[in-house]
Residue frames as a rotation matrix with the C-alpha (Angstrom) as fourth column:
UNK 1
0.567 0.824 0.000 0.00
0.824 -0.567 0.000 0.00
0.000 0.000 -1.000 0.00
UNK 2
0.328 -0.677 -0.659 2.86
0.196 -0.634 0.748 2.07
-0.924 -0.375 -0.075 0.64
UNK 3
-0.339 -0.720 0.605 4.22
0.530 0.385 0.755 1.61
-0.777 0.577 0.252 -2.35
UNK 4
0.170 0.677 0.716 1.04
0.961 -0.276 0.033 2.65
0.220 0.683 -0.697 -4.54
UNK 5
0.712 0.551 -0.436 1.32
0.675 -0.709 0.205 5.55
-0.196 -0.440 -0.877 -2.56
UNK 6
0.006 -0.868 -0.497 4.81
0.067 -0.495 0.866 6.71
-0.998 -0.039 0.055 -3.00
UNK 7
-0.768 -0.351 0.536 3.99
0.534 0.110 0.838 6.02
-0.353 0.930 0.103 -6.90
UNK 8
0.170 0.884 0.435 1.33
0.961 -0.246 0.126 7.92
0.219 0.397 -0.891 -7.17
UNK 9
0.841 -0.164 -0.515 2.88
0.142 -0.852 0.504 10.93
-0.521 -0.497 -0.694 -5.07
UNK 10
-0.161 -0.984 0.073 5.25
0.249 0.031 0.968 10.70
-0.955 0.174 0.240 -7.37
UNK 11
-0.440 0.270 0.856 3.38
0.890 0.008 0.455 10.79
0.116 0.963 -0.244 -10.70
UNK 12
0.838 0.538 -0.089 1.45
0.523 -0.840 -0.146 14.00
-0.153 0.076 -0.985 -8.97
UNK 13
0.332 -0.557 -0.761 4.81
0.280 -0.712 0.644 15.44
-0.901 -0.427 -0.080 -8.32
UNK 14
-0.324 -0.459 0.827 5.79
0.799 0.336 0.499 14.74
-0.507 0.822 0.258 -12.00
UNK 15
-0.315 0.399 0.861 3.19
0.929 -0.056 0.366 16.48
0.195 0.915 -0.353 -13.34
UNK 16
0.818 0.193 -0.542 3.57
0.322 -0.935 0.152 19.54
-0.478 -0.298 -0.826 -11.34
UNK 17
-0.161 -0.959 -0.233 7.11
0.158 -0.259 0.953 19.72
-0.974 0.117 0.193 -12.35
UNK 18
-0.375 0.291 0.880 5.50
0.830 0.528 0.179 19.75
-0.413 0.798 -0.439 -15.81
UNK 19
0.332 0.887 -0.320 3.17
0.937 -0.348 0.009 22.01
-0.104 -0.303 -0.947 -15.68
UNK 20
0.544 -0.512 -0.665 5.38
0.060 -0.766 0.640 24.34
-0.837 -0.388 -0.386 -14.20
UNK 21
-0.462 -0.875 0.144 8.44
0.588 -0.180 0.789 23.52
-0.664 0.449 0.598 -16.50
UNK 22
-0.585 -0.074 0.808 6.08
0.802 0.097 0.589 24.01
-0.122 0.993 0.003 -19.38
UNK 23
0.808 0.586 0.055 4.28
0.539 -0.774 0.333 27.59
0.237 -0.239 -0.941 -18.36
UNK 24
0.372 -0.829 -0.418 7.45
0.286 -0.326 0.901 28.80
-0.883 -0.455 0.116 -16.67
UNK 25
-0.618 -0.778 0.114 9.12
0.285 -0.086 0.955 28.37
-0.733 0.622 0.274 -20.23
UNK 26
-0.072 0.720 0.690 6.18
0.992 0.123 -0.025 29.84
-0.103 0.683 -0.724 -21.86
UNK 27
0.931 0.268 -0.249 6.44
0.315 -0.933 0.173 32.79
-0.186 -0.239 -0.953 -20.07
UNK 28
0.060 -0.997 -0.050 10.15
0.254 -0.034 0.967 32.91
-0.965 -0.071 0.251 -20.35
UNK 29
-0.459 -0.502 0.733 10.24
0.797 0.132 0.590 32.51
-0.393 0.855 0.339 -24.10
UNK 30
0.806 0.425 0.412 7.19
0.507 -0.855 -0.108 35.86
0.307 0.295 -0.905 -24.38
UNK 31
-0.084 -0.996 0.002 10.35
0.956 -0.082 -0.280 37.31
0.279 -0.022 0.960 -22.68
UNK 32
-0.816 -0.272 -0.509 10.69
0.463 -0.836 -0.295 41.24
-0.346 -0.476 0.809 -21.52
UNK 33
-0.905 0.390 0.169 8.57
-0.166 -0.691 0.704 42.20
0.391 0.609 0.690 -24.60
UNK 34
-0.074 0.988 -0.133 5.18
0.746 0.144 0.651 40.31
0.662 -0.051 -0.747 -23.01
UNK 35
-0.009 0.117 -0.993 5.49
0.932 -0.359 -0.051 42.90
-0.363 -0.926 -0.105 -20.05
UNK 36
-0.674 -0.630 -0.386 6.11
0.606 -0.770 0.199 45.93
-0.422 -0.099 0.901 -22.14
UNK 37
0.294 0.912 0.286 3.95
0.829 -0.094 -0.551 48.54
-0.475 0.399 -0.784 -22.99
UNK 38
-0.032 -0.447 0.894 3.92
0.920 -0.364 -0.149 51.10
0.392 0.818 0.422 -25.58
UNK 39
-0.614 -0.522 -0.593 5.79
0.618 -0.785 0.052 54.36
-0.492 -0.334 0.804 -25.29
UNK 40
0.630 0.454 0.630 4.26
0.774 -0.438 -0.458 57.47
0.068 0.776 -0.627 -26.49
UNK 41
-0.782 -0.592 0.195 7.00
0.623 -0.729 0.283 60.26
-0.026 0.343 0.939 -28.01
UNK 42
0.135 0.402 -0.906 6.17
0.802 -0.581 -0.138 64.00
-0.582 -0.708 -0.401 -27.76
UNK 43
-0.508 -0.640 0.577 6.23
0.859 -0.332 0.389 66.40
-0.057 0.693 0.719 -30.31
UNK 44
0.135 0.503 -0.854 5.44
0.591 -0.732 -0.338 69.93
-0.795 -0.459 -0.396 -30.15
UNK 45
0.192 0.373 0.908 4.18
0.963 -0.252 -0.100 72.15
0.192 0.893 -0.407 -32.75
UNK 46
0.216 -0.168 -0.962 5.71
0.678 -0.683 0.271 75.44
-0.703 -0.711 -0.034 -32.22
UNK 47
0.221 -0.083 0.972 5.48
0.651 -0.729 -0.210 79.05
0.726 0.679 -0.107 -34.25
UNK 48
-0.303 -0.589 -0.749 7.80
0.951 -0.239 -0.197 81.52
-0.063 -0.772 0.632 -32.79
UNK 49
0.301 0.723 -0.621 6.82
0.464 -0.680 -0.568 85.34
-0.833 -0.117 -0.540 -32.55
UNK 50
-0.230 -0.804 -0.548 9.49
-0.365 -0.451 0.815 86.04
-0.902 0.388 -0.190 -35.24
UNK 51
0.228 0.947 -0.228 7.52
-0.833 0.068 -0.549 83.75
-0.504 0.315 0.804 -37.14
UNK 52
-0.622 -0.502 -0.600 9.81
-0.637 0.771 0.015 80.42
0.455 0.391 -0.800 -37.49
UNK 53
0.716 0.410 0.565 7.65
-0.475 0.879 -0.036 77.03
-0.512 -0.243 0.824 -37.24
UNK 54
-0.532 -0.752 -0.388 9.36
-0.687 0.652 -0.321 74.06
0.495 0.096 -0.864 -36.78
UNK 55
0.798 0.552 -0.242 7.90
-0.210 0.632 0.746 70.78
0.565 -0.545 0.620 -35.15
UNK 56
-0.268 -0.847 0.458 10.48
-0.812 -0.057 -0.580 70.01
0.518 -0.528 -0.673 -31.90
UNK 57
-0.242 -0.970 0.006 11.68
-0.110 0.033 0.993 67.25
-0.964 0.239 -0.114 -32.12
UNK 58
0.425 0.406 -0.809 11.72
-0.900 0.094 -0.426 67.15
-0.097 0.909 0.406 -35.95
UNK 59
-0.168 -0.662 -0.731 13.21
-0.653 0.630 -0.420 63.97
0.738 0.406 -0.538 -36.18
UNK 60
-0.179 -0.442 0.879 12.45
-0.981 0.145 -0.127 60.67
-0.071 -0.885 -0.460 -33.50
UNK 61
-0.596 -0.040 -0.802 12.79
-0.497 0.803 0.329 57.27
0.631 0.594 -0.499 -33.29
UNK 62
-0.160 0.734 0.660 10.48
-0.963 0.031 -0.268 55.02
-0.217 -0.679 0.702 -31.88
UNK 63
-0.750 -0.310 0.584 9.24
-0.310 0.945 0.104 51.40
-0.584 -0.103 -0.805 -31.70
UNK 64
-0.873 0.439 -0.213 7.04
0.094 0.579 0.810 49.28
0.479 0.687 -0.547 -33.64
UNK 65
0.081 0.443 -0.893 3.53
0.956 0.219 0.195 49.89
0.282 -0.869 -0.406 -31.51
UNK 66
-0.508 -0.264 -0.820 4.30
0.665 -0.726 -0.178 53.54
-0.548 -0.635 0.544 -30.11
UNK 67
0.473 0.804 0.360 2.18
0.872 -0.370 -0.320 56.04
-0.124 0.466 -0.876 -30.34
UNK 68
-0.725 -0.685 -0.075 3.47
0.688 -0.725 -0.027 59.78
-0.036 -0.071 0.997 -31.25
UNK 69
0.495 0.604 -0.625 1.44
0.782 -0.623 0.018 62.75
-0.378 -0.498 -0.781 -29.57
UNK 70
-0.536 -0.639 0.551 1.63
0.696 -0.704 -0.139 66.03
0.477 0.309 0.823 -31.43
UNK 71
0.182 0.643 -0.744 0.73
0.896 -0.421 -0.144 69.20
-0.406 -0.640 -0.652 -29.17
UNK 72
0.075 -0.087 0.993 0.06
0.546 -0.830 -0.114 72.60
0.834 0.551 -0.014 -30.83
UNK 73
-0.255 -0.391 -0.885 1.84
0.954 -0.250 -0.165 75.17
-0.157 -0.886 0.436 -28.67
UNK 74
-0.397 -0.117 -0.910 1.73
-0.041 -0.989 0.145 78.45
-0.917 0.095 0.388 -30.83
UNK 75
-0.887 -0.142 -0.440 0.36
-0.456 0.108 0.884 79.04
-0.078 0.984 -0.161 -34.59
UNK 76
0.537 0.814 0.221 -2.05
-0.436 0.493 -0.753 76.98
-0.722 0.308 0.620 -36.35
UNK 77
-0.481 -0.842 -0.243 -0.74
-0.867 0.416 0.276 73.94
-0.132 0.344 -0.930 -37.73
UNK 78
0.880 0.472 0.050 -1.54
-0.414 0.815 -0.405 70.18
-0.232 0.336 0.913 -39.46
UNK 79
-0.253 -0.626 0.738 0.61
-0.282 0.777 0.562 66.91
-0.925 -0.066 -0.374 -39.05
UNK 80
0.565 0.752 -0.340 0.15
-0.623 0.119 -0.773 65.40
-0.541 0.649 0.536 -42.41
UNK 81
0.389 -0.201 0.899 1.76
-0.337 0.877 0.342 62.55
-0.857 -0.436 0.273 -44.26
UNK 82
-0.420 -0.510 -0.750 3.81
-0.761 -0.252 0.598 62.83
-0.494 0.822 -0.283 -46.93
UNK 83
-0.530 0.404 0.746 1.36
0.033 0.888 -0.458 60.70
-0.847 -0.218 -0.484 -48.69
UNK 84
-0.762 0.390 0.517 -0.93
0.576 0.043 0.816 60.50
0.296 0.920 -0.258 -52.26
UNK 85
0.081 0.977 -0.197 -3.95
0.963 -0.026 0.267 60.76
0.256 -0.212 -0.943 -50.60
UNK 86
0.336 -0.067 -0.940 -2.91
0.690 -0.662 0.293 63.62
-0.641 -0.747 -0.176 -48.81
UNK 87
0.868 0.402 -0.290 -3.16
0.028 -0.624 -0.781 66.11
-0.495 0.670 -0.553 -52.21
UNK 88
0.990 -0.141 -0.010 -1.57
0.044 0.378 -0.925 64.04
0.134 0.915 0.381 -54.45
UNK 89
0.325 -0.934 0.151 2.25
-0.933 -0.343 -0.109 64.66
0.153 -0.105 -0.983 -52.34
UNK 90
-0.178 -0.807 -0.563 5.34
-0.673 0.517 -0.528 62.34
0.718 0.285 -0.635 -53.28
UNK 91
0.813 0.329 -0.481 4.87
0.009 0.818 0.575 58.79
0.583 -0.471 0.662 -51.09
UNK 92
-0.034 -0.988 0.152 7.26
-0.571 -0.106 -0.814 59.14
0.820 -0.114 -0.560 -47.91
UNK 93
0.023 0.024 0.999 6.06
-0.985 0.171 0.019 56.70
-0.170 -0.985 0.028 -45.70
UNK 94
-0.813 -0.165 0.558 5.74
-0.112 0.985 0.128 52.52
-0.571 0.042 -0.820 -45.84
UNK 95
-0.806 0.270 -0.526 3.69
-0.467 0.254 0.847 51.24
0.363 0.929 -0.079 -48.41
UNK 96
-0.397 0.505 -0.767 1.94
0.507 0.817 0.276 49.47
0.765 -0.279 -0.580 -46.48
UNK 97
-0.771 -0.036 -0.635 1.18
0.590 -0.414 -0.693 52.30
-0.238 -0.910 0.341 -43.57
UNK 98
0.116 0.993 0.037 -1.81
0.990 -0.119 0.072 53.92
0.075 0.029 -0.997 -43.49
UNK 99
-0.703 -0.263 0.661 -1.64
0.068 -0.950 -0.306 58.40
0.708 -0.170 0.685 -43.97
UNK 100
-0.236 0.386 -0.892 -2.61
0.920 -0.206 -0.332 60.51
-0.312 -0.899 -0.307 -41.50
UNK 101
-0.696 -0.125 0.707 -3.70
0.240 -0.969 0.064 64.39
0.677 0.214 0.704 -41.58
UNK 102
-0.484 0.404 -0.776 -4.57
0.855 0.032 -0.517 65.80
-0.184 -0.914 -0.361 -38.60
UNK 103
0.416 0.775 0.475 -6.03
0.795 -0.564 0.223 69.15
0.441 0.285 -0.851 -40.16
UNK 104
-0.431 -0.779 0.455 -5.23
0.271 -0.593 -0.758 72.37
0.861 -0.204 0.467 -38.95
UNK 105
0.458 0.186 -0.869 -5.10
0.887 -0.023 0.462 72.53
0.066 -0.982 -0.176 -35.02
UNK 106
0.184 -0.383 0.905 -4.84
0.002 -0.921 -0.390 76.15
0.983 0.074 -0.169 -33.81
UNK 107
-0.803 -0.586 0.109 -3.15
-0.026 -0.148 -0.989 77.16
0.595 -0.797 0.104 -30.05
UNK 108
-0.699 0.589 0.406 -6.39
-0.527 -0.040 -0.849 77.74
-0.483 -0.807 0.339 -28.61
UNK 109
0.571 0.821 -0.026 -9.03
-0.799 0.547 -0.250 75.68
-0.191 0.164 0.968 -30.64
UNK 110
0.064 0.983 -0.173 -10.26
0.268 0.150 0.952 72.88
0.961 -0.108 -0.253 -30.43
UNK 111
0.985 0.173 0.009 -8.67
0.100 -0.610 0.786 73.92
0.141 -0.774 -0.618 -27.03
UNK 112
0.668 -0.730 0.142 -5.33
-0.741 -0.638 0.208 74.89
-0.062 -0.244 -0.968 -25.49
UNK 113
-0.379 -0.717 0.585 -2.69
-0.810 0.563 0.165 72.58
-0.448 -0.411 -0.794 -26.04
UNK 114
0.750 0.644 -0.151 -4.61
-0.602 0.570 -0.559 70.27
-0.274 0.510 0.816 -28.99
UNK 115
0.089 -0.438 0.895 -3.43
-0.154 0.881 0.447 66.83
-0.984 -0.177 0.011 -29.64
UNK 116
0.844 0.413 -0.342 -3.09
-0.530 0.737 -0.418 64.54
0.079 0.534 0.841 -32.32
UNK 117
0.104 -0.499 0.860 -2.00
-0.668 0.606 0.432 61.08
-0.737 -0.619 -0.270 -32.33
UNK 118
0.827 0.137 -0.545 -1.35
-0.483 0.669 -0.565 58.42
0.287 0.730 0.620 -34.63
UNK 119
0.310 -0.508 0.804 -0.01
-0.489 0.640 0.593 54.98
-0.815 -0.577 -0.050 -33.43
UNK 120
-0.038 -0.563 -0.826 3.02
-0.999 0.051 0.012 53.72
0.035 0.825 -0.564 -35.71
UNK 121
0.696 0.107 0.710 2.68
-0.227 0.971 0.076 49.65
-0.681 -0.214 0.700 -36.50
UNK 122
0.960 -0.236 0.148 4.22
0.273 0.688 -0.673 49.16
0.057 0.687 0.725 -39.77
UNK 123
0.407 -0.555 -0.725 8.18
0.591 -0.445 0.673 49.77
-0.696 -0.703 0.147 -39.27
UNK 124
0.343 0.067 0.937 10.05
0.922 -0.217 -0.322 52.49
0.181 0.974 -0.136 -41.39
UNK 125
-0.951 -0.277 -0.136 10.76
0.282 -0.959 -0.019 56.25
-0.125 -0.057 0.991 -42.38
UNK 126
0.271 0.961 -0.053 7.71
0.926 -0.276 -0.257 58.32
-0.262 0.021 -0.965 -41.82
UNK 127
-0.930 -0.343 -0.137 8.38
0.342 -0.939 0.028 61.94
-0.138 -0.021 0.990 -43.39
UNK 128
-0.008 0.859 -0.512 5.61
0.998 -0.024 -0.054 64.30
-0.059 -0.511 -0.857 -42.23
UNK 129
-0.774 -0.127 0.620 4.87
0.279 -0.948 0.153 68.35
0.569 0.291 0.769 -43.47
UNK 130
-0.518 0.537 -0.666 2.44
0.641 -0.271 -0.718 70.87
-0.566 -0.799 -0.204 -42.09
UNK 131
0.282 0.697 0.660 0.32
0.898 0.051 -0.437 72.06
-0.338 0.716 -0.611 -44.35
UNK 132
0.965 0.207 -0.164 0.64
0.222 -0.972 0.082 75.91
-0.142 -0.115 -0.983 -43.98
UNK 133
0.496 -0.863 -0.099 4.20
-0.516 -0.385 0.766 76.04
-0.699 -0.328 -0.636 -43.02
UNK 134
0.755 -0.475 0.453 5.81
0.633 0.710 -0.310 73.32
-0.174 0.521 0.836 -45.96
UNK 135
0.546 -0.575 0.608 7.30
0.524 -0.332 -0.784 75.63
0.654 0.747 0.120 -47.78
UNK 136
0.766 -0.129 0.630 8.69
-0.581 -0.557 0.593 77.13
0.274 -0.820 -0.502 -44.30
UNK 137
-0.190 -0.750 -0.634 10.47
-0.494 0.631 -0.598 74.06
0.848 0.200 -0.490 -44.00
UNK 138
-0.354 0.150 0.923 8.14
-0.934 -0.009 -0.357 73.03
-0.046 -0.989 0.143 -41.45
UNK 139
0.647 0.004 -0.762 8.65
-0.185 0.971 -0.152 68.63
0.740 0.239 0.629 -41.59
UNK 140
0.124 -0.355 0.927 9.39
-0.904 0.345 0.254 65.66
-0.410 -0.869 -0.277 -39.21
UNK 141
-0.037 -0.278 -0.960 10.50
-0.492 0.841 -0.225 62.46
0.870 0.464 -0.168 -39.97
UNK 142
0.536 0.312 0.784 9.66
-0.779 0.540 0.318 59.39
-0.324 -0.782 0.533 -37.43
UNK 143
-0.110 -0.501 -0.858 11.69
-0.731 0.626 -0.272 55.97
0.674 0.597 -0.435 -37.54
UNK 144
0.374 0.593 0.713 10.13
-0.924 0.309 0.228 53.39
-0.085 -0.743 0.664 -36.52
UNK 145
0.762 -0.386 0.520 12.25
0.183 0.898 0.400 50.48
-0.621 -0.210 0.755 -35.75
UNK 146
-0.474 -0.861 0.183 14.79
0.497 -0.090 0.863 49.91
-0.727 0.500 0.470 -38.69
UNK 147
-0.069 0.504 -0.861 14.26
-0.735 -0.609 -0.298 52.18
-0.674 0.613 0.412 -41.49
UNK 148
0.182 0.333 0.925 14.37
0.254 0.893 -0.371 49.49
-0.950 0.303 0.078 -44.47
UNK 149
-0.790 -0.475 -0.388 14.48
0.086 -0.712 0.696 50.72
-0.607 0.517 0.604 -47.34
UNK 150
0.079 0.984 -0.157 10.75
0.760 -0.161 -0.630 52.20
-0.646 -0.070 -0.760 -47.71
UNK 151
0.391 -0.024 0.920 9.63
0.314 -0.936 -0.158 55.65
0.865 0.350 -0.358 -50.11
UNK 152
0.997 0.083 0.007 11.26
0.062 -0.800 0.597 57.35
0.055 -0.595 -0.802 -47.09
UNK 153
0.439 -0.809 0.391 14.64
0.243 0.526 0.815 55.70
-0.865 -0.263 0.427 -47.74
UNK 154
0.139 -0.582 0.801 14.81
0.807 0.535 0.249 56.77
-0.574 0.612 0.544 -50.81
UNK 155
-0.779 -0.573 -0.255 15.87
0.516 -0.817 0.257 59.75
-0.356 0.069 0.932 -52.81
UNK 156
0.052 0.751 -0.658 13.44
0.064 -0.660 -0.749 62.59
-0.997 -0.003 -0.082 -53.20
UNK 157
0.137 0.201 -0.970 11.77
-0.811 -0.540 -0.226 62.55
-0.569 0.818 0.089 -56.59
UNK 158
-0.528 -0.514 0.676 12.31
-0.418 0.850 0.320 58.62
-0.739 -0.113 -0.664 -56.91
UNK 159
-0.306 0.627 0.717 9.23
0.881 0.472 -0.036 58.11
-0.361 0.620 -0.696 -59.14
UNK 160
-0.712 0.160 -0.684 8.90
-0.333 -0.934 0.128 60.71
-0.619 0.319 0.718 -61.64
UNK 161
-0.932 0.331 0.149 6.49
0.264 0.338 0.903 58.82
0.248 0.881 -0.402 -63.47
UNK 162
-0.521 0.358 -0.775 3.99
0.849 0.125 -0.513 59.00
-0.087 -0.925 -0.369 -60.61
UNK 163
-0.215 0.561 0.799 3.38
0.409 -0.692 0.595 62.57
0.887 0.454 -0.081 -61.27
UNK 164
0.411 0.495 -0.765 3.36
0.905 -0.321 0.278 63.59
-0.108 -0.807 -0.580 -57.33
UNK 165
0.908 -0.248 0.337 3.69
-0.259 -0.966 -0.014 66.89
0.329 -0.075 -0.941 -55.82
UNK 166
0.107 -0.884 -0.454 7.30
0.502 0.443 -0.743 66.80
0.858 -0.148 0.491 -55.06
UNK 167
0.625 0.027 -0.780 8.80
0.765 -0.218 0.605 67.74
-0.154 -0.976 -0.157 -51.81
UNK 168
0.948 0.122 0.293 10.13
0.250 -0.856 -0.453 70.98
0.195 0.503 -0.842 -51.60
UNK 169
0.349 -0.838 -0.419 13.58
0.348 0.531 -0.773 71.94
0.870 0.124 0.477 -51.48
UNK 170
-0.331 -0.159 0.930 13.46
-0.783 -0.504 -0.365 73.95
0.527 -0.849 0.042 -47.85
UNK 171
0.738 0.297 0.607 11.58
-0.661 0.499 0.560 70.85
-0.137 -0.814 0.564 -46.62
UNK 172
0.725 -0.564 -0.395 14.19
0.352 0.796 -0.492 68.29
0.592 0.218 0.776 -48.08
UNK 173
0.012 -0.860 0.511 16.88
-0.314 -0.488 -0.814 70.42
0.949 -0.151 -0.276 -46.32
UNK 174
-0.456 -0.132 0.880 15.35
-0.759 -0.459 -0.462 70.83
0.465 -0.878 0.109 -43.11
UNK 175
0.799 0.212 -0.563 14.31
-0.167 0.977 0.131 66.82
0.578 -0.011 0.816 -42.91
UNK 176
0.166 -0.682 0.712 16.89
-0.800 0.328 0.501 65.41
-0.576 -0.653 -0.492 -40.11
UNK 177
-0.459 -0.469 -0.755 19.19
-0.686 0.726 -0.034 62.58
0.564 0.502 -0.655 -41.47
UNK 178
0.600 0.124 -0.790 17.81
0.177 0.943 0.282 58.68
0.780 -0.309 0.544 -41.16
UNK 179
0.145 -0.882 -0.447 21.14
0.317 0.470 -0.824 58.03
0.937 -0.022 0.348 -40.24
UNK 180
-0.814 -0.474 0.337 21.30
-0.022 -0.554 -0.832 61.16
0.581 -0.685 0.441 -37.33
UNK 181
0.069 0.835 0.546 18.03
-0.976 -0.056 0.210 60.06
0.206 -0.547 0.811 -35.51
UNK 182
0.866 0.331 -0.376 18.99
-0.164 0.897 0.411 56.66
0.473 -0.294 0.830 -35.30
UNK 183
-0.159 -0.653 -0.741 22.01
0.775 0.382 -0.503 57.31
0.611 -0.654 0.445 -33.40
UNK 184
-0.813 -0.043 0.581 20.73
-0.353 -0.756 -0.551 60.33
0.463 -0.653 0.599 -31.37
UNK 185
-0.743 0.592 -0.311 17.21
0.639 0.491 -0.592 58.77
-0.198 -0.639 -0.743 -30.79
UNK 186
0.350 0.879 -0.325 15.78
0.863 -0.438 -0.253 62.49
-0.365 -0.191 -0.911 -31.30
UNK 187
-0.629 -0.665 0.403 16.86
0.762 -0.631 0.149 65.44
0.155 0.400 0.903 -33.32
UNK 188
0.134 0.549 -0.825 15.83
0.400 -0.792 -0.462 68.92
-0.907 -0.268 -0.325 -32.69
UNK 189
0.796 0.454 0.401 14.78
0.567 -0.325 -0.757 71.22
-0.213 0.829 -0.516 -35.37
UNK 190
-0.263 -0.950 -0.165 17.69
0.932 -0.295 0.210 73.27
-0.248 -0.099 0.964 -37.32
């Protein structure tokens, strides 16, 4: 009788050790990333009294999943996506990413300090103008994960067949380098 018992307290013990091993190493292999949660990056929309707009930072990098929060400080401004849809301008984001245009948000309407958001999934170069201010040189650029080599990777004016609006040459300037946001993390406007 003993015996049955010690084999049977044994087969329970088995299959805890199981159990465990195999949950334990379930949770192990989701690894740091099951626990993390997305970041959200800050960008501020800013028109000075002198009358330079600039988005600060123009330039950050971010993860796959992260959301980026633009806040109108001064001015009257619009996040917008180098994008077809987005009147017919040159493709500077992933192919696969969905545009954005956030419209023009002024300092005090819809109220002080107006938002927009727009959560990045697909990874890439995201280059990004303000309606009003383009030709101001007023553009951000977002890298999300590795850049790849997406319409943001590649040289301005890449598909002349296409027929977009091209990007202008004050915004092409004042674009922050791939290269200098993925080792700074975050470039400020020049």
């Amino acid at each position: 009788m003993q015996s049955e018992w010690l084999k049977t307290e044994a087969m329970v013990e088995r299959a805890v050790r199981g159990f465990l091993a195999a949950h334990l190493g379930g949770i192990a292999m989701l690894g740091p990333a099951a626990y993390a949660t997305a970041a959200t990056v800050e960008v501020e929309l800013i028109q000075t009294p002198a009358g330079k707009t600039y988005f600060d930072p123009a330039g950050v990098r971010i993860a796959a999943g992260d959301t980026v929060r633009w806040i109108q400080i001064t001015g009257f401004h619009s996040i917008t996506a180098y994008h077809p849809r987005n009147d017919n301008h040159e493709l500077r984001i992933p192919e696969s990413a969905a545009p954005w245009d956030s419209d023009i948000l002024l300092a005090d309407y819809p109220k002080r300090g107006a938002t927009f958001e727009h959560v990045f999934t697909v990874p890439g170069v995201y280059d990004y103008f303000c309606k009003p201010h383009e030709m101001a040189g007023m553009v951000g650029r977002v890298v999300v994960g590795e850049p790849g080599d997406g319409p943001g990777t590649k040289p301005f004016g890449y598909a002349p067949g296409e027929h977009w609006k091209p990007v202008p040459e004050v915004a092409r300037k004042a674009l922050p380098p791939v290269a200098e946001i993925l080792q700074k993390g975050s470039v400020r406007a020049r």
